[in-house]
N, C-alpha and C positions, 0 to 999 in steps of 0.2 A: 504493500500500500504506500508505502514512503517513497516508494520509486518512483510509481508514477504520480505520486505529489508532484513529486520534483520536476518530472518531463514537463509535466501539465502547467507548470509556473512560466510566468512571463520573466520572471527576475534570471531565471535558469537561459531562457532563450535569450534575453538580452546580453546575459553576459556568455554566450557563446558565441554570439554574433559579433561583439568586443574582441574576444579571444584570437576569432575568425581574422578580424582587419588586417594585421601587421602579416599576416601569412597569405593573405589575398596580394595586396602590393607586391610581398618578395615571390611570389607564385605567379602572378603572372609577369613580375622581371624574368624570372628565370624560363619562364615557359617561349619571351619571345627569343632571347637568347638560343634556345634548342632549337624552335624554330626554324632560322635560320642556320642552324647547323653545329652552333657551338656550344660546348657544356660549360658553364658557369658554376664552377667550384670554389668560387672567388666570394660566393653568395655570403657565409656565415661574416666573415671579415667584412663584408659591403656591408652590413647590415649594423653590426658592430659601430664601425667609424660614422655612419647615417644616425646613429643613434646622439654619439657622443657629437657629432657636429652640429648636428639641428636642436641639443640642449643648451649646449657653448654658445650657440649665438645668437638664442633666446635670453639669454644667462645675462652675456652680453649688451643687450639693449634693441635687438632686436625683434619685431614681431612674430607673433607666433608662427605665422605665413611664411613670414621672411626665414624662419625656421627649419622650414620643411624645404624654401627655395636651396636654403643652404646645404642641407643632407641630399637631396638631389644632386646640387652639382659636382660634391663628394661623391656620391655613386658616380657619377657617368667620368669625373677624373678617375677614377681607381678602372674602372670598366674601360677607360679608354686603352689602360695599361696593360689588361687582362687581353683586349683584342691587338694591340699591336702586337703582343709576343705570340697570341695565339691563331690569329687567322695570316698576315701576310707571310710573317716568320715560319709559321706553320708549326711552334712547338709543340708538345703532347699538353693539351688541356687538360688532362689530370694534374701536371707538375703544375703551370701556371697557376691554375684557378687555387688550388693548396697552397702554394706559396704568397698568392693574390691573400688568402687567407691570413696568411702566418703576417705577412708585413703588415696588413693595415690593422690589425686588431693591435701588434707592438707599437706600430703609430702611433693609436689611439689612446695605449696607457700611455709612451712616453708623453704624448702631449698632454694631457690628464696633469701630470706628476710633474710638467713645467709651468701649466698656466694656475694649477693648486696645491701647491709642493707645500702647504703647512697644512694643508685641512683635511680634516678625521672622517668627517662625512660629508658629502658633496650639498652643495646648495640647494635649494628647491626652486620652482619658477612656477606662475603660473599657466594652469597647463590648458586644454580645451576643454571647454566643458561642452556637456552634455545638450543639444539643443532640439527640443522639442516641434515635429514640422504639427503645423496645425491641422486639427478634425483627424488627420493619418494616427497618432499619436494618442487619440483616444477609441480607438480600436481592440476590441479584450485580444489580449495574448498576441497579437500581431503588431500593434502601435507600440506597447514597452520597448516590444523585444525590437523592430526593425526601424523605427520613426522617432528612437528617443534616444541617441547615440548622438557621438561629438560629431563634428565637420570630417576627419580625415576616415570616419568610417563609412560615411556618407561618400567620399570621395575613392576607395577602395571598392565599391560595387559598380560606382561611373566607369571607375577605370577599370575593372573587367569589361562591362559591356562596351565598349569604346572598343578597346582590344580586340573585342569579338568582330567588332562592325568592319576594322584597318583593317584585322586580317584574310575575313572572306565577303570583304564587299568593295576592296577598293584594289584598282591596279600595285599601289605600295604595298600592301600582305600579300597578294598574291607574288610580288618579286621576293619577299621576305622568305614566303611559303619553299616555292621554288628552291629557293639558296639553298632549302636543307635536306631537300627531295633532288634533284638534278641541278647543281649547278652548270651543268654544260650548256644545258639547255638556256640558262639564264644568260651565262656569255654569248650563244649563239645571240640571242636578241639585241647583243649590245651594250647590256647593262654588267654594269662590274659588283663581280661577286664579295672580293675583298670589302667595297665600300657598305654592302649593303651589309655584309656580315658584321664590319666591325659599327656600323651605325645599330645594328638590330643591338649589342652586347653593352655599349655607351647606355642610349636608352634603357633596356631592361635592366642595368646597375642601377641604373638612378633608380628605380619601383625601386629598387632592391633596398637602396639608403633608405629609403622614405617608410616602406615598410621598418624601419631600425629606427627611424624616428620616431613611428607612432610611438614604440613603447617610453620614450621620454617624454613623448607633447601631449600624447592624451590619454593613454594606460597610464601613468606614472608622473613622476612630478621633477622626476630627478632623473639620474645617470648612475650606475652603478655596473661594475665588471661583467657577472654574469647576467645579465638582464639579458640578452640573447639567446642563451641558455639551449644549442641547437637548434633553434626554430629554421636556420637557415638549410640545415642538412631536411627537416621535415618538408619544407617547400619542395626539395629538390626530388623527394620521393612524391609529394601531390602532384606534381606534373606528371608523373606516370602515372598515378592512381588517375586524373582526369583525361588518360590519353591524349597531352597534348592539346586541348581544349579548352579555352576557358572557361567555357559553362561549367563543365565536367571539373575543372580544379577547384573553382567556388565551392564547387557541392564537399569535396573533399576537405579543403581547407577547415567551409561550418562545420563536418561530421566530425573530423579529427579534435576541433576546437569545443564539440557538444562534450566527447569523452572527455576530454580535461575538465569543465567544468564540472560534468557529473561527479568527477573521481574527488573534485573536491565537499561537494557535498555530502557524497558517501561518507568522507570520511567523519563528519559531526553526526551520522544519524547511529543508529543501535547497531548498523552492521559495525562501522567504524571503532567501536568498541570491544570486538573480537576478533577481528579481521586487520592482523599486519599494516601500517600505513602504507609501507613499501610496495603492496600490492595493489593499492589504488594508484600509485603513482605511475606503475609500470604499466595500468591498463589502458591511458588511452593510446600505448603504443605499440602495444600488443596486438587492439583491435584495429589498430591501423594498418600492421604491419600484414594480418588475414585481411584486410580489405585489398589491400595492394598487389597481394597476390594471386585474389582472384581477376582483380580489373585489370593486372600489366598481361595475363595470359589472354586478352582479346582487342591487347594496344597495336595501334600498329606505327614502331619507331621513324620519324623520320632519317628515309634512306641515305642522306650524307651526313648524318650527325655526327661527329668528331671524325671527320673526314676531310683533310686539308686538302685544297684546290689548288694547282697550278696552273692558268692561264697555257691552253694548248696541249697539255695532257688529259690522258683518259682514262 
């Protein structure tokens, strides 16, 4: 009976649709990234440094907005880094995107630790609040949960469906598309693969920062080391689970972000009193980890993904 208390609450749904945000933005970075042919490993680090930049320069004296402008241009610099070494160079995107990883998180503390080298606990800022859209908002169960969230979660389902629109309704997705299915054919037409590859990887970094910022602008008040906490490795596994699709990632993102919420409510109800914390913790990845394996066995990968292109080779 407690369970489905809990499903049945708007408090449950809204804070799983919260949970959802920050892995919708870095899910569909990542997903346009593949798209186009490149694997973005660089994800957990982008997200990281998105985080710490759009708090600093909130912190700073800049607006909340100007926040987010900031951890964007942080993703798409680090993401420009990631596609120089990885698409024209042609390195193995395994090393890049991991090492993309390893540097900009040690960025992030060194800078940390020179622009607050005496303080014990990080600052607070004001973060986004919550804003209610009118008449939507008073809807039982669906106005809490979908209509009474901050701006940037409002802005994490625009920018899926946006996404959905560029990439199968407009000539640009379709060359994106292309890049990661036959680039030959995309050369044949004219259009340079390098450009659009390292443009899809710029872009998709930037979701990727912004995704790191929600957790300091509108989850959270602050900055703190592990506030990341793998979310970026999850994203990279929802892109499978939504086959490459942004309808299909959303859906993944809410489900993976309902089991987190649930497993913390479990833990205050009478199960949570005999049942291991540890075991709540590990289940919304558990049930993730059986969702993904049934949905990758009916994916179908795009056929040049980490596959380097040479101009005149086949």
């Amino acid at each position: 009976m407690e369970l489905i208390d809990i499903l049945l609450s708007a408090s449950f749904w809204a804070a799983a649709i919260r949970i959802a945000s920050p892995l919708i933005f870095a899910t569909i970075g990542e997903l346009i990234c593949e798209r186009a042919g490149v694997l973005n490993l660089g994800i957990e680090g982008i997200m990281v440094a998105g985080a710490f930049a759009g708090w600093i320069a909130v912190w700073g004296g800049l607006p909340l907005w100007g926040g987010v402008a900031v951890a964007l241009l942080t993703g798409m610099m680090l993401g420009l880094v990631h596609s120089i070494f990885s698409v024209p160079f042609g390195l193995s995107q395994h090393v890049v995107g991991v090492g993309l990883t390893l540097l900009a998180t040690s960025l992030t503390f060194y800078t940390y630790r020179v622009v607050l080298p005496e303080v014990s606990s990080p600052p607070k800022i004001t973060a986004f609040q919550p804003y209610e859209i009118p008449l939507l908002s008073d809807l039982p169960l669906v106005g809490p949960a979908l209509f009474s969230q901050t701006p940037l979660t409002y802005a994490a389902f625009i920018l899926a469906g946006l996404t959905a629109l560029v990439l199968y309704r407009t000539p640009l997705g379709l060359a994106v598309r292309a890049a990661g299915e036959n680039p030959q054919a995309v050369a044949a037409q004219g259009l340079s693969v390098t450009a659009i590859r390292m443009g899809a990887v710029v872009v998709g970094s930037g979701f990727m920062a912004v995704g790191g910022a929600f957790l300091t602008l509108s989850a959270f008040d602050s900055f703190f080391f592990d506030m990341v906490n793998g979310r970026g490795w999850i994203c990279i596994a929802l892109v499978v689970f939504g086959a490459w699709k942004p309808g299909k990632a959303v859906l993944g993102a809410v489900l993976f972000a309902a089991f987190d919420a649930l497993q913390i409510r479990l833990q205050q109800t009478g199960i949570g009193a005999v049942v291991p914390y540890q075991v709540f913790l590990m289940m919304p990845y558990i049930l993730s980890i059986l969702a993904l394996v049934v949905m990758s066995r009916r994916a179908e990968i795009p056929a040049a993904l980490m596959v380097p292109f040479n101009k005149g080779e086949r």
